[in-house]
Structure formats: C-alpha cells, structure tokens
N, C-alpha and C positions, 0 to 999 in steps of 0.2 A: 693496172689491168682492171677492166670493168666487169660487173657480174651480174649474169642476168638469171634470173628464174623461169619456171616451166613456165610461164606467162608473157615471157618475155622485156616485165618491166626490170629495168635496173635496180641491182643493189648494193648497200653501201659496207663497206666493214672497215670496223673501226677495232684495230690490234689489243688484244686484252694487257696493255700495258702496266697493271698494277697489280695482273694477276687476282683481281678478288672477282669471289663467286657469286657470282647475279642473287643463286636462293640465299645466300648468306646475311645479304642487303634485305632480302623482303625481308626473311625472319626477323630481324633487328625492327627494321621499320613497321613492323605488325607489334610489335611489343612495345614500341611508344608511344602506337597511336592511340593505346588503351590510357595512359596516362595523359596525353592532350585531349582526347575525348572527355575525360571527368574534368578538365580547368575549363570546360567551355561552358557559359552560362551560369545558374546558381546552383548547380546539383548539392543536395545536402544528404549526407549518409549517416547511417547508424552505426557508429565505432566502437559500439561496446566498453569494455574497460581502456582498450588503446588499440590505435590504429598507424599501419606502415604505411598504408596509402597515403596518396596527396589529397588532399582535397582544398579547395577554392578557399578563396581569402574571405570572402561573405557567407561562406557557409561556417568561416570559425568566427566570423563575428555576428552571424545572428543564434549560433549556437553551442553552448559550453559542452564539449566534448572530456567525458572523463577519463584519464589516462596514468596509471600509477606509472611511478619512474624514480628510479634511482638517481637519477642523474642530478648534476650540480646547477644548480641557477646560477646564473650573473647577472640575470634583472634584478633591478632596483627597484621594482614594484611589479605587483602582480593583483590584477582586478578581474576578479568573477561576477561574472554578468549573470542574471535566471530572467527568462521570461517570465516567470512565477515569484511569486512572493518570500521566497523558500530556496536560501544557499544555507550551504554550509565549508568549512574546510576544517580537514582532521590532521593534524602533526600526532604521529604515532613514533616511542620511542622504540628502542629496542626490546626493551622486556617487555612490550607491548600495552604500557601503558597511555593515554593520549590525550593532548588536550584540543577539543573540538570548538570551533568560533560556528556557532548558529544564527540564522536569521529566522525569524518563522513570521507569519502574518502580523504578529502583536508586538512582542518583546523581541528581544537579541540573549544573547548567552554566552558566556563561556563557560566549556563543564570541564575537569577533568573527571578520567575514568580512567579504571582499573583496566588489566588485561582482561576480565571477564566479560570487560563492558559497563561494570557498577559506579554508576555517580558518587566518585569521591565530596566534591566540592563544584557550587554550580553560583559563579556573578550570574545577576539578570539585570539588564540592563534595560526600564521601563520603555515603551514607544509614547507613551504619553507624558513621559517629563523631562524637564530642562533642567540644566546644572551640568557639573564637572566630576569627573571620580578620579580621585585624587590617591595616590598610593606615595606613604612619607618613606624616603631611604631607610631612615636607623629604624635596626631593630632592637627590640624591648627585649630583656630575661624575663622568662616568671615572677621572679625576686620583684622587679625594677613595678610589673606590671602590680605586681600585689598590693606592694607601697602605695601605686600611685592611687588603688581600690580605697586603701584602708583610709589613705589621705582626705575621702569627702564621707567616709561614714561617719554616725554622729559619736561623739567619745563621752564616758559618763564616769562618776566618780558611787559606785551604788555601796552608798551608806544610809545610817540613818538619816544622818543631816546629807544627802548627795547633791549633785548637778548632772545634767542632762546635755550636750550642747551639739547645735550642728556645724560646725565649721565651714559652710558655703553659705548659710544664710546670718551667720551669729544666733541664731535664736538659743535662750538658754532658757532651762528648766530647772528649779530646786525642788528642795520638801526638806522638810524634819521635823521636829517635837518641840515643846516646850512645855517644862514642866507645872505644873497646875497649880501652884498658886505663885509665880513668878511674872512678871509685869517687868521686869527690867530690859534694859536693850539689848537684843538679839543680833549679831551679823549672821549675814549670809554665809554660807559656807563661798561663794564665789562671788564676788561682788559684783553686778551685771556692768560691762562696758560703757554703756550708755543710758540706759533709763530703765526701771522697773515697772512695765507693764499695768499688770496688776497681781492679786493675792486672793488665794480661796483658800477658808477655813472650815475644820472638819471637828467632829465629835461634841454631838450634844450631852452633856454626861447629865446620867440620870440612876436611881436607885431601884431595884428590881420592883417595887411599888408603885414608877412613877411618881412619888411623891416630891422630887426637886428637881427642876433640869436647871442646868448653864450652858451658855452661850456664848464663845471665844467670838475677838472682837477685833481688829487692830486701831492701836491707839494713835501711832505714827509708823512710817515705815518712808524709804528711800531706796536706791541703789545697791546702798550697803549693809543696809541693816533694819531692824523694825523693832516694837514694843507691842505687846498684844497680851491680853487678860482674858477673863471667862468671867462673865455678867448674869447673876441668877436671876432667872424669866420664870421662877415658879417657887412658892412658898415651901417651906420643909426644916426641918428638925434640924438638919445637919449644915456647921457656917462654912465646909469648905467643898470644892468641887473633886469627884471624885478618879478622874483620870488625868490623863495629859494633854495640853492639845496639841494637833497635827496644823499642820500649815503646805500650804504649795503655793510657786511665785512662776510667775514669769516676763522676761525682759531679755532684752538685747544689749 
C-alpha cells in the first residue's frame, strides 16, 4: 500500500527491522566525530603530564609528549626526540631514589640522586672530546686497592746509612757517614741496579776560631761502593779533622 502526505507526494517506509533507535545512532555517531575530527590534518595539543586522547601520528613525532606510566614496555628501544637542545630521562626507584641521563647544550650526564633530589654521584660526559669510557667487570676490596696504592709509593730503609727508592721509575737515593779519619772502602748500604749517578758531600769541619777547615773528597766510588777522605784547605794547629763526613748518592 502507498502513502501519501498532506501534499500529496508519495511516501516510502521502510519496517524498523533491527529495532534500533535513530537518536541512539546520532548519539554514538556525535561522539566519534569528535575523535576523527582531531586525526584530520596536524593538530597538535598540549597533554600535560599524560593524555587519553588520540592524537595524529605527526603530532607525536614532531613532539615529545610527557606521560608517566606504570605500565610495561616491550620495545626494544626507546628514543626521545627535543627540538631544543635539552632532553632528559629520569628512572626513579622506589625509595625514591633515581638515576637521571641529561643532555644540556654542552656536556651529557649521568647523576644519581637521593629522594631529596641531592646529587649523590654525577659521570659527565664532555661535548668536546673523543674517546671511550670504559667500565672493568672485577671488583677491587679496599684491601686489594690499598696494595695496589702501596705497590708504586716510594719504599726507604731510614737509617743512618738508608736508601730511598721509587719502584716505577728505579731511581734510588742513599746517605750516611763516614767516620773522620777513615779513607777505606765503603759499600753502599743498597747497591744501585745499574749505574751510580753521582755523589754530594757534606760538612766542611772547622774549629770554633775558624782557624782549620777540611774538605771531604771522594777518592773512587762505583755502583757498590766508594772511598772518600777529608783534605785540609786551611793551616791550623790541630793534624786531624774534627767530625764525621756525611755523603748522599744517587743512581738507578
């Protein structure tokens, strides 16, 4: 049967066979349009700390939107992009400690920091130099590290007759006395490895008058050993010299 309106043109009807409600459809269809509305073009919005909305694919790649989240990764990398000079990304543990990776105009960084926010420990990683930073597996004790300290200070034997020595370079030091009128051969307290340098002698011996001085001398000397006297450089009453002499060597 046909139907017609107070106008007389025909109309058509078509049986509500699914039973759904015409406003039910707009409703729905008024709430999507709001979300294909924002995918069209480059709209780029302000998210604040995180956002439910969708927003455009160019708008998340021309701009890092920050968004805390519990949630698990399953990417296998993860790159932050700044139009600026100036990223950072902070791993915060539970006790609210955290270690922050900084970029800044110059250098790079890594700080940890307390829960207060206090710079425990801070790598800086220069912008102006080349090289490698290298971190070795084994860890050291105290113990192991102290040894390894003690291992290149210099070691000395402090006598009168002593030696001095430094162990990374060999250089050795002595000293000691010889007594004043002895001219016999002397060793070293240390025998130098390889060659004796040279030798400086000490104390001009003189009498409270000035009236005699002597002047220690060496006669022969080597690696192992030496001979040295005291020679009077000044006229005087008295035929023997009145202290001891001193000596210092040095060689490798």
């Amino acid at each position: 049967m046909a139907l017609y309106d107070a106008y007389g043109a025909q109309q058509f009807y078509f049986p509500n066979i699914l039973k759904y409600n015409p406003d039910r459809f707009k409703e729905q269809a008024e709430k999507y349009i709001q979300y294909i509305e924002k995918l069209k073009g480059t709209i780029k919005q302000t998210t604040g700390d995180s956002t439910t909305d969708v927003i455009s694919q160019k708008a998340c790649d021309d701009n890092y939107a920050k968004k805390d989240s519990w949630e698990k990764f399953t990417a296998g990398q993860i790159n932050i992009k700044s139009n600026g000079n100036y990223t950072s990304l902070t791993l915060i543990k539970g006790d609210g400690n955290k270690l922050l990776l900084e970029t800044a105009p110059g250098d790079a960084y890594f700080v940890y920091r307390d829960a207060k926010n206090k710079n425990k420990a801070v790598v800086t990683i220069p912008s102006n130099k080349n090289g490698a930073l290298a971190i070795q597996e084994d860890n050291y004790t105290k113990t192991e590290v102290d040894a390894k300290i003690s291992s290149v200070k210099w070691i000395a034997n402090k006598s009168a007759n002593g030696w001095l020595k430094d162990p990374n370079t060999g250089m050795v030091i002595q000293w000691g006395s010889v007594p004043r009128n002895d001219s016999s051969r002397k060793l070293f307290p240390m025998a130098f490895p390889n060659t004796l340098a040279g030798m400086g002698l000490a104390n001009f011996n003189s009498n409270s008058n000035l009236s005699q001085m002597y002047a220690p001398n060496i006669m022969s000397a080597d690696r192992v050993g030496f001979n040295m006297r005291q020679s009077k450089v000044t006229e005087g009453s008295n035929a023997s010299p009145f202290t001891d002499m001193r000596w210092i060597a040095i060689g490798w």
